[in-house]
N, C-alpha and C positions, 0 to 999 in steps of 0.2 A: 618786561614782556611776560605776558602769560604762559603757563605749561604748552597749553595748544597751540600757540602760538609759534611757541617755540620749535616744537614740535615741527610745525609745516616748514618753518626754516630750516631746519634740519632736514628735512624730507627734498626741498629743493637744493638744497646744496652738495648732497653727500654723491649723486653724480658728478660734479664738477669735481670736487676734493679725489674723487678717483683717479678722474679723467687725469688731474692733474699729476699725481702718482703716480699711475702706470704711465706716462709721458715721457716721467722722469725716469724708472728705475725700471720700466720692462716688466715687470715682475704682478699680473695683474692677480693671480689667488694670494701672495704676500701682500699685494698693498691691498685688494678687498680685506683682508683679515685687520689689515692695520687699520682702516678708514673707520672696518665697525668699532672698533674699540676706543678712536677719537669719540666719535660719534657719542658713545654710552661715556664717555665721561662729558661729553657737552648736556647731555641728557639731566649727570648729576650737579655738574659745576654752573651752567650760566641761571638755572631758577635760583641758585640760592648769593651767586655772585654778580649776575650781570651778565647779558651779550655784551662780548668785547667790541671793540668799535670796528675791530676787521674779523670777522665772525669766517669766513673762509679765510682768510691767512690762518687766523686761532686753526681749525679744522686740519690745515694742510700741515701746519709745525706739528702737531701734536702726533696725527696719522705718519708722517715721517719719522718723528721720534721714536713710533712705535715699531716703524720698519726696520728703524738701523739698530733696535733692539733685539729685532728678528734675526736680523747680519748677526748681531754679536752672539746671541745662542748657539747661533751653528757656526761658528769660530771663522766667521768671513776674516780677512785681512784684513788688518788696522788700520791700514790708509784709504781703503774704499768705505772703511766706517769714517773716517777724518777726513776724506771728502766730500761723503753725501752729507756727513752732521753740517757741515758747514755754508751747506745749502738751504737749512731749513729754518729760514725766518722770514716773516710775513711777509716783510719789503720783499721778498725774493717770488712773492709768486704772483704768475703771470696773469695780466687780466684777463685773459682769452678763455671761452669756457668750453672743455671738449664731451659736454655732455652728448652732441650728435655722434663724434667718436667713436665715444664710449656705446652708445646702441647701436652703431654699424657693429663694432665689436663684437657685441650681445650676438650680434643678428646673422654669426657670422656660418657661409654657407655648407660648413661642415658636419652642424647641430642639426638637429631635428625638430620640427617644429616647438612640441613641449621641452627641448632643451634651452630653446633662442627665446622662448614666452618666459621659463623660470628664469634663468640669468638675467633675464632684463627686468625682471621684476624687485630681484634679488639685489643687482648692482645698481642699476639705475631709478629704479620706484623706492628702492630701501627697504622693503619689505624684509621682513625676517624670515628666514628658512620655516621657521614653525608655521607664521600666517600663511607664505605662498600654500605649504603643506594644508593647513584647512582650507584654504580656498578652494583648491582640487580636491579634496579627501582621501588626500594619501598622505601616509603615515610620514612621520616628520624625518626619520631613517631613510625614507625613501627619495625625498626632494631632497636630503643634504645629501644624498648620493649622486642623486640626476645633475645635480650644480657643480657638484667636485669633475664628474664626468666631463660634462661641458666645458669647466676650464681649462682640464687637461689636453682637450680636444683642439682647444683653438692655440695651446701652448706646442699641442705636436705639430699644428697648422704651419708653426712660424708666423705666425701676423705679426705683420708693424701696425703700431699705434696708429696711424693715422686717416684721412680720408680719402677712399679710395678715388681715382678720377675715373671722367669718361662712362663708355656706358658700362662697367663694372660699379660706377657709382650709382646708374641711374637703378642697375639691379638690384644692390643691396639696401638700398632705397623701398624698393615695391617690396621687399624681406620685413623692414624694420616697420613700414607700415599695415603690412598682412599680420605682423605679430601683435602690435597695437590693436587690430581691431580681433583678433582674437581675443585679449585678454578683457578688451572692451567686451562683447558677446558673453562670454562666462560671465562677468557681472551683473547683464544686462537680464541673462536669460539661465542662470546657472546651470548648467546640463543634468548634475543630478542635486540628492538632499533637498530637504523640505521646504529651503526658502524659493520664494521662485528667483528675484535678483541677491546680487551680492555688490550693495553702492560703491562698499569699499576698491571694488577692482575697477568697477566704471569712472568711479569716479578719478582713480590713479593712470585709468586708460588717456582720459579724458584731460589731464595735467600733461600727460608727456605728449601727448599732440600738440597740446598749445605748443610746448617747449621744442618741440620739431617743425611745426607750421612759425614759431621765430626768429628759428633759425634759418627755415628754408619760403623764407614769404612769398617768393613767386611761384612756386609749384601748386599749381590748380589739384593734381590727387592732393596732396597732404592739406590741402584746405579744404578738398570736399569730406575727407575723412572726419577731421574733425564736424565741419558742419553734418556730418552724417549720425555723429555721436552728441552732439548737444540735441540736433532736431527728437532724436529717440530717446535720449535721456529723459526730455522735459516733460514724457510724458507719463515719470515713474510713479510719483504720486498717486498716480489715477489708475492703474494697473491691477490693485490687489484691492480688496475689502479691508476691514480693521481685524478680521481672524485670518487674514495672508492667503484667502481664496481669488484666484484669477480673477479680473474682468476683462473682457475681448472688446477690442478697437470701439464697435457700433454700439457698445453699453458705456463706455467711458463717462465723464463726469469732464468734460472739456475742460469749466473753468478751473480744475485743480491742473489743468496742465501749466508748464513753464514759462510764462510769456518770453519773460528775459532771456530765457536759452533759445526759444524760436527764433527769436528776433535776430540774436548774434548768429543762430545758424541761418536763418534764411538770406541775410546780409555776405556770407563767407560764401551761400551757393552760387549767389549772383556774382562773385569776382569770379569765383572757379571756373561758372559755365563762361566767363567773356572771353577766357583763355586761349591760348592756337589748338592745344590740341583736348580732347575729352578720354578721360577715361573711367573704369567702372567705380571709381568713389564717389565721383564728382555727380553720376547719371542716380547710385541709392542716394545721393541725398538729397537731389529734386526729387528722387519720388518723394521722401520723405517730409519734402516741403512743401510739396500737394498737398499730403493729408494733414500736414501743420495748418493750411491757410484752409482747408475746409472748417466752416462753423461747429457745421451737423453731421454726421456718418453718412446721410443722405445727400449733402451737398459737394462730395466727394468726388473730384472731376476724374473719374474714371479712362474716360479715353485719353486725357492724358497719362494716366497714371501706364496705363494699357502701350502706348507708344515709347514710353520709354522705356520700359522693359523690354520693347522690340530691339529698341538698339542697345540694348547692355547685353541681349540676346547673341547677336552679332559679333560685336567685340571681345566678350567675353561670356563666351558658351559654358554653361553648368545646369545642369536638371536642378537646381532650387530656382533658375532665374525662372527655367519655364514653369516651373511646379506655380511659381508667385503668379508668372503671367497668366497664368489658367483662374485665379483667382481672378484676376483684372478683367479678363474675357469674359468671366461670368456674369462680371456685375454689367456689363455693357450686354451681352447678345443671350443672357441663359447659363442658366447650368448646364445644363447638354453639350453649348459648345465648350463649357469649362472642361467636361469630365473626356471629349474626344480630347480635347490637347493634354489632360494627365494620362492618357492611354498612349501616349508616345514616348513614356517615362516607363513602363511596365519592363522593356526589357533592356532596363540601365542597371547593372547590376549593384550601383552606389545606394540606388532608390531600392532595391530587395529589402521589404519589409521596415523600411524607414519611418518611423511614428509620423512623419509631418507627412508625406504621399498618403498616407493611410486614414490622417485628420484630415485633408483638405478637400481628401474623396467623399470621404462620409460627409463633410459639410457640405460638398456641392449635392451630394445623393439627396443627405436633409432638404434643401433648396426645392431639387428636385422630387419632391414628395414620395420618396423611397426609403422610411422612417426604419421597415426592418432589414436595410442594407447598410444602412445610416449605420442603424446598433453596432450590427455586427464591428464594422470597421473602427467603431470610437471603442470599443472594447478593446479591439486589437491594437489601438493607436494606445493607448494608455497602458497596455501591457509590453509598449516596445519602449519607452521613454523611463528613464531612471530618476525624474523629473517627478516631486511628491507631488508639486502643485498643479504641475500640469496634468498631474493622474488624477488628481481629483478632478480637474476642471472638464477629462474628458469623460471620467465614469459618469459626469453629473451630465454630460450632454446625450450620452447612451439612454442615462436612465432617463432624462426629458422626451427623447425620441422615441422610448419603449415605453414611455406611462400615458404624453399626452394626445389626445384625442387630433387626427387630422384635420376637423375644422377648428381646432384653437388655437392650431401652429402656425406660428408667424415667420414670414421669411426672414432670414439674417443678412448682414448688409453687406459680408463679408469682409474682409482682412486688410490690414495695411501692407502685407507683401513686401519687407525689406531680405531680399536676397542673399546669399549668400554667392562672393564674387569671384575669388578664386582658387579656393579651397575645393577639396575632395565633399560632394556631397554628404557623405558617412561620416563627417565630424561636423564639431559645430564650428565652423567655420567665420558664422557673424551672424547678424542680428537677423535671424531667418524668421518667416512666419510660418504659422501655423493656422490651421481654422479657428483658434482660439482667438488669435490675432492681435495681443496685447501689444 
């Protein structure tokens, strides 16, 4: 096998190789410490030897090996090292994989949000404390603190290993997949620094979904989830220029969009939505699959798009659904009626001074041929966002509104409006729009 190769094996296994550890021995920052260390010597032994023929047996002896090394530093008793050594040989390990487990685990409700997003990134994506740290842009000191936290956390917790039932399950469930589409969203739309996405997290968001939609194939949220991260994915290509400046939804270049990801996601929204019951993953990825089957920005079925926002509205109440659906409204009755339904958001105090309330108003202002209201708000929208690209994308809309001439201003088609669903408005909570609308 190739390094990469290898690599992505590694990358899908090193959850199970935990799960399977902490199963065994309770002990889940000892066997995470032991797992990474299997892991880096598979990293150096199988390019130059070979993938063994049981590549997770290899992983779990070795990880073990490493554990009951761990025992033996800190002078554990002889016979609990002489009987967990004697557990660890490939025939002995189970074929059951506890990678869902393992991110209930993660997901567990004692953490806080950014504590449950890094652990699971950490333990279950395998990412390295350094990457998670670049990813967010916080210094590497500070994520290998937030992870030690965490596990301390769920160690003071007492958790068992294993899957909770009932509706504690069904809970920690909407936890594991709220954390997923967080880390999906950073990727997608990174909140600050100069890139505007970040593939590498989308596309590990977008791994452990399949891996959780596998494990839980009947659940319509975990299937719309994912079809809600492929349908937005697909259309990363088409997003930036070749110098990494925006392009907003109604400028796009369609056919650089994903077919092959459309297709799988459009195909996943159709099981979800046949489903008994609906809820808000399953409702962003029809909208999503609206503006997938649109040709043109123009061909954009709007009042659909518009109605189903009403009922994600309902179900699940958040000022980014209605910020979106003020977008939707517009393109169907006017700016005007857009900008009366974002006046229903002024005294939410989530929405105080929020860059996306602030872009979506000056675009429907823009719309609405109010060029020096327009400015003003894309200036302030750009100075509230920590977002390089998106500050460029909005200074450049200011200065279009403040240089060109009233009759050469063309309307804009406005936004694909993917909401954010049950998150605090004030974070990025998921693949939210903006007047940009990428």
């Amino acid at each position: 096998m190739t390094a990469p190769v290898i690599e992505d094996l590694l990358r899908a296994l090193t959850p199970q190789v935990l799960g399977a550890l902490v199963r065994r021995y309770g002990q889940f920052e000892g066997c995470e410490d032991a797992v990474q260390e299997a892991v880096l010597a598979a990293t150096v032994q199988w390019p130059a030897e070979g993938v063994p023929d049981n590549p997770r047996g290899w992983l779990v002896t070795v990880a073990s090996r490493r554990f009951i090394d761990q025992l033996r530093s800190e002078h554990a008793r002889r016979e609990r090292e002489s009987a967990a050594a004697a557990e660890v040989v490939p025939e002995d390990v189970p074929d059951t994989d506890d990678t869902l487990v393992l991110l209930f685990l993660c997901c567990h409700p004692t953490l806080t949000a950014a504590s449950q997003t890094a652990l699971t990134l950490r333990a279950v994506g395998g990412l390295t404390t350094a990457e998670i740290a670049r990813a967010f842009l916080v210094p590497e000191a500070t994520m290998a603190a937030r992870i030690s936290r965490a596990k301390q956390r769920i160690k003071a917790a007492g958790s068992s290993f294993r899957l909770p039932a009932g509706a504690e399950r069904e809970e920690r469930l909407r936890v594991v997949l709220h954390v997923l589409y967080l880390i999906f969203n950073e990727g997608y739309t990174a909140s600050s620094g100069s890139e505007l996405h970040r593939p590498d997290l989308a596309h590990e968001a977008i791994r452990l979904a399949r891996m959780v939609r596998a494990q839980l194939p009947e659940d319509g949220e975990t299937a719309g989830l994912l079809a809600l991260m492929l349908l937005t994915h697909a259309r990363r290509e088409a997003r930036t220029t070749a110098g990494g400046d925006l392009v907003p939804l109604d400028e796009q270049d369609r056919t650089r969009w994903d077919r092959a990801l459309i297709g799988e996601g459009t195909e996943l929204v159709k099981a979800a939505l046949a489903g008994p019951a609906l809820g808000p993953y399953q409702l962003q990825a029809a909208i999503a699959a609206t503006h997938a089957d649109a040709a043109t920005a123009e061909e954009t079925n709007w009042p659909q798009v518009h109605a189903l926002y009403l009922i994600l509205e309902r179900i699940a109440p958040n000022p980014m659904v209605t910020l979106n659906r003020a977008i939707a409204l517009a393109e169907i009755k006017g700016p005007q009626a857009g900008l009366a339904l974002l006046g229903t958001l002024d005294d939410d105090a989530r929405m105080s001074g929020h860059h996306r309330l602030l872009s979506v108003r000056a675009h429907l202002l823009e719309k609405a041929g109010d060029p020096a209201a327009a400015y003003e708000l894309y200036r302030r929208a750009a100075k509230a966002t920590a977002s390089i690209a998106e500050q460029r994308y909005l200074e450049s809309r200011a200065g279009r509104v403040g240089t060109v001439p009233r009759s050469h201003r063309r309307p804009r088609t406005g936004t694909e409006g993917l909401p954010a669903s049950t998150g605090s408005a004030g974070r990025r909570d998921g693949p939210t729009s903006a007047a940009c609308g990428a």
